[in-house]
SEZAMAR-657105 format. One line per 10 residues: for each residue z, y, x of N, C-alpha, C, O, CB. Coordinates in pm, whole numbers, plus 50000, padded with zeros to 5 digits. Glycine has a CB too. Example, Ala and Ser with C-alpha at 12.3 -4.5 7.8 and 13.67 -1.06 7.14 Angstrom:
2
50780/49431/51319/50780/49550/51230/50780/49670/51320/50846/49668/51424/50905/49553/51131  50708/49775/51285/50714/49894/51367/50787/50003/51290/50804/50114/51341/50572/49940/51408
//
This chain:
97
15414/77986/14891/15347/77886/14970/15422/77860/15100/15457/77748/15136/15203/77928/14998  15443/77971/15167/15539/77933/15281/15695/77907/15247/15758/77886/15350/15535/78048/15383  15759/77904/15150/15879/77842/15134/15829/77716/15089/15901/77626/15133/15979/77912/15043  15715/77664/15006/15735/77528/14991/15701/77440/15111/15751/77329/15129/15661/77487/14882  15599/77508/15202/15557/77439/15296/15683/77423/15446/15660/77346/15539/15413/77514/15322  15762/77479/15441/15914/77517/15524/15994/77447/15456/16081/77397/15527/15975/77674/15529  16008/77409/15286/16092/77353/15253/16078/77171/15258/16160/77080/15248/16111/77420/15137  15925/77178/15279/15874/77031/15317/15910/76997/15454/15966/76889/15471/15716/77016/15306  15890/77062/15541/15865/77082/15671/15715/77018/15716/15681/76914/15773/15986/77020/15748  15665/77100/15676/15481/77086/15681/15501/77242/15783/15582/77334/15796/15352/77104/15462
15392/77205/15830/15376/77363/15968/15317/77487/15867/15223/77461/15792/15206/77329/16144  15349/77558/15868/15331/77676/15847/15205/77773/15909/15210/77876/15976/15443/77713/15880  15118/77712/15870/14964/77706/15905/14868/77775/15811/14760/77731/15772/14918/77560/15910  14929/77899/15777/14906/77965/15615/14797/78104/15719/14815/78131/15837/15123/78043/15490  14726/78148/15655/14662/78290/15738/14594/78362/15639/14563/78285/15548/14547/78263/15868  14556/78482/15618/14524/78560/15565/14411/78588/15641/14439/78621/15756/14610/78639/15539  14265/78584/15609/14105/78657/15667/14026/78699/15608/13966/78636/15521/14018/78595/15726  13990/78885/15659/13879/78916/15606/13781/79051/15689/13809/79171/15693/13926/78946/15461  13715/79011/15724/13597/79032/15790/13556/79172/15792/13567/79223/15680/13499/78953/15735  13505/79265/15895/13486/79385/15881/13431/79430/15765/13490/79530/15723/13428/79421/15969
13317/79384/15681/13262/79395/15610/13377/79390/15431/13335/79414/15317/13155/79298/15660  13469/79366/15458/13522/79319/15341/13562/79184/15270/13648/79153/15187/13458/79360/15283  13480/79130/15326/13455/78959/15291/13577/78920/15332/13619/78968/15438/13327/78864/15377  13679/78805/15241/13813/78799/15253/13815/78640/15196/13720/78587/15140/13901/78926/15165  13939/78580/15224/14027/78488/15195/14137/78517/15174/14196/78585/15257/14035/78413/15264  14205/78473/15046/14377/78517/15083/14465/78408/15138/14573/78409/15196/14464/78564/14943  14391/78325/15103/14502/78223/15223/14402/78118/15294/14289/78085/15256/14652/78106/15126  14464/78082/15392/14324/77964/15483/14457/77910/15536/14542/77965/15606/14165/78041/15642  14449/77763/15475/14513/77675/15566/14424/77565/15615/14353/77483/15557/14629/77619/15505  14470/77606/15822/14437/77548/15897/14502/77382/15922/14615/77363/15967/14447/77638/15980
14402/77269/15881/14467/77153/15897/14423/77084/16000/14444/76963/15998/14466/77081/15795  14348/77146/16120/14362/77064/16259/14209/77105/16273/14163/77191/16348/14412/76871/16260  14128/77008/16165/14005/76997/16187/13912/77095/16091/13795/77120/16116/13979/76856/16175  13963/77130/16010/13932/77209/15855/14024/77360/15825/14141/77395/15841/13988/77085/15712  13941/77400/15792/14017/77549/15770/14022/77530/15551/13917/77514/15488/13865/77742/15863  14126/77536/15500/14078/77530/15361/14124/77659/15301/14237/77701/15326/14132/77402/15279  14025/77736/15209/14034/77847/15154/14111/77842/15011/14087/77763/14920/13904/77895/15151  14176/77913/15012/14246/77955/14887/14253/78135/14854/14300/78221/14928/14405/77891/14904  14177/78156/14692/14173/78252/14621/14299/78278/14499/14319/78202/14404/14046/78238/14575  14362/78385/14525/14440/78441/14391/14385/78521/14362/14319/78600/14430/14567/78487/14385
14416/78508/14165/14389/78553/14082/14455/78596/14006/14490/78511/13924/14339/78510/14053  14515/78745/13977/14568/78773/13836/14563/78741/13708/14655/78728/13628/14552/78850/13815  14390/78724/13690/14349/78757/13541/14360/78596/13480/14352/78506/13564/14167/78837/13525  14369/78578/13414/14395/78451/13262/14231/78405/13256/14219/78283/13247/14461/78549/13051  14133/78463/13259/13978/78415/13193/13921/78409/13351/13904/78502/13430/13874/78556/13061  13900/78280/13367/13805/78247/13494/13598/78287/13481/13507/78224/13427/13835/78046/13512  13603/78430/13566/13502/78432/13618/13446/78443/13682/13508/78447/13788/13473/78447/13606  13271/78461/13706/13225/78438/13799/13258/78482/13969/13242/78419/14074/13134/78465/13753  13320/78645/13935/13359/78659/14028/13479/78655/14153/13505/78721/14254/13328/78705/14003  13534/78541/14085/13630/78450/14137/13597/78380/14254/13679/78360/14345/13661/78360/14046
13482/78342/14256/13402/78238/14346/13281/78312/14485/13216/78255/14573/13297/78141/14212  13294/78448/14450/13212/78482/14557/13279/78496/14661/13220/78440/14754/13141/78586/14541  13387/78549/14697/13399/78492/14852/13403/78373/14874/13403/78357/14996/13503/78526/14922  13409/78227/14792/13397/78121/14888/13202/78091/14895/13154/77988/14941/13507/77969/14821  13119/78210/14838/12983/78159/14928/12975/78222/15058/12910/78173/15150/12838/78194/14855  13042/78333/15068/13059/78396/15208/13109/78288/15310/13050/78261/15414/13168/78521/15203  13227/78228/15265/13285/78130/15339/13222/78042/15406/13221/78026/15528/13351/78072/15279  13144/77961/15289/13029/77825/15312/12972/77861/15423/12958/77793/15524/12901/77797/15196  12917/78036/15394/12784/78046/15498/12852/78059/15670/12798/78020/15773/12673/78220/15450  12937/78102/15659/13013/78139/15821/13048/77975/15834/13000/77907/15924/13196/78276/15825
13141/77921/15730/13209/77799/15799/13129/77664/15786/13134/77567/15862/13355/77776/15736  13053/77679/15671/13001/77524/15605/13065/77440/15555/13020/77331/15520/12949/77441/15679  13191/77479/15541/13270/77423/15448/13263/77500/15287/13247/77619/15262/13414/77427/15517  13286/77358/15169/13226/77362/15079/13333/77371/14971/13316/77413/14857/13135/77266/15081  13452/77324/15027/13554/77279/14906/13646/77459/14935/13630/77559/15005/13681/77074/14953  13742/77409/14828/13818/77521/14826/13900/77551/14686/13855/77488/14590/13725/77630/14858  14022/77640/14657/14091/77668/14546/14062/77759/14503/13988/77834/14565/14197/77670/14548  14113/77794/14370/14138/77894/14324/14235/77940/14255/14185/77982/14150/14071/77910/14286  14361/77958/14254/14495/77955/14176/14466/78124/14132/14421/78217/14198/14664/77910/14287  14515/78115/13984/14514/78195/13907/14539/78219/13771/14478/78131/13710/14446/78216/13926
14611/78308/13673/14683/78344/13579/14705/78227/13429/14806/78211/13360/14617/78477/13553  14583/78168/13418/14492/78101/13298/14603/77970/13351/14668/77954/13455/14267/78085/13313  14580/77860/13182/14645/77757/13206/14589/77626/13199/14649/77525/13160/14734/77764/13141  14429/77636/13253/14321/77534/13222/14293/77492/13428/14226/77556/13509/14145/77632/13102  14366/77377/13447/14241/77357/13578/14092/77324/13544/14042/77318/13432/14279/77225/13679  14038/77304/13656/13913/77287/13626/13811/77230/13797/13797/77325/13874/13869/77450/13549  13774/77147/13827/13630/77096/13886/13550/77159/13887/13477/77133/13792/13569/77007/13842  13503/77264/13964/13341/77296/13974/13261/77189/14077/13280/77121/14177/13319/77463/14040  13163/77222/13985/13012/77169/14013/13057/77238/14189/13103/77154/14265/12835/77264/13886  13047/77332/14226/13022/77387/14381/13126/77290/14509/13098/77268/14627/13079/77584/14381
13232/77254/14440/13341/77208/14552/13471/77268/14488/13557/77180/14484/13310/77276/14724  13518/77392/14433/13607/77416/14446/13660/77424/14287/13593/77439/14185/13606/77511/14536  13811/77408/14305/13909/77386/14217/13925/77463/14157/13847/77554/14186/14004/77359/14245  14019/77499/14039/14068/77621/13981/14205/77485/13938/14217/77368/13905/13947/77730/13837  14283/77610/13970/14400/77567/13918/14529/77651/13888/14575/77711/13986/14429/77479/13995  14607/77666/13748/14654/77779/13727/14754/77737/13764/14787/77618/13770/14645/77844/13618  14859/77896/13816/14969/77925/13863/15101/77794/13909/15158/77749/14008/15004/78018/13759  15096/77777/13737/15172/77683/13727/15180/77522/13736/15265/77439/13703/15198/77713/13650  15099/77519/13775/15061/77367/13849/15028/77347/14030/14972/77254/14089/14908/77317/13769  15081/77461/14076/15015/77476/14247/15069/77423/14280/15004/77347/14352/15004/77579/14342
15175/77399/14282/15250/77355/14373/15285/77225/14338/15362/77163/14411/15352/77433/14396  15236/77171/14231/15206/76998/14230/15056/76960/14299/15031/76840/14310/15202/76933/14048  14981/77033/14333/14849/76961/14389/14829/77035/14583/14748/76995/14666/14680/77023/14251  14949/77165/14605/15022/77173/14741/14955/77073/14824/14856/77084/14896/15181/77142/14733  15050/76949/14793/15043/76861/14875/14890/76762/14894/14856/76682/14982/15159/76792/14838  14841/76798/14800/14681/76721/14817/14582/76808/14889/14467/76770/14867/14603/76686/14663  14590/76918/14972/14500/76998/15033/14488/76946/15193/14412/77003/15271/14548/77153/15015
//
């Protein structure tokens, strides 16, 4: 993520957060006005618990949208806001966040 975003010359606005409690993001890019969350995933079969730190998120930030890049080769639309999108397509939808 930070070589494509350096190789664009997009700012380098990438952060890693997670909360005394445990509660985490692995990446949050800050775009001025919006903080947007992004989850990795090892595993190939998208489940449920893919998606619980972004209700932690909602509740601190109120923001609703968000990713999820991970192993499997199906994107996908949730009903909640956030994306799934595997490995190998990230860095074609990069630029739409």
């Amino acid at each position: 993520m930070v070589k494509e975003r350096y190789n664009n010359n997009d700012p380098l606005d990438l952060y890693f957060w997670r909360d005394s409690t445990g509660n985490e993001m692995d990446v949050v890019i800050d775009n001025g006005l919006t903080l947007y969350p992004i989850e990795i995933k090892a595993g190939k079969t998208i489940t449920s618990d893919y998606f619980k730190n972004f209700q932690f998120w909602k509740k601190i930030t109120g923001f609703e949208s968000g990713t999820v890049i991970y192993a499997g080769h199906e994107g996908q639309k949730r009903s909640n806001g956030i994306q799934v999108i595997s490995w190998k397509d990230f860095n074609l939808s990069l630029t739409n966040m």
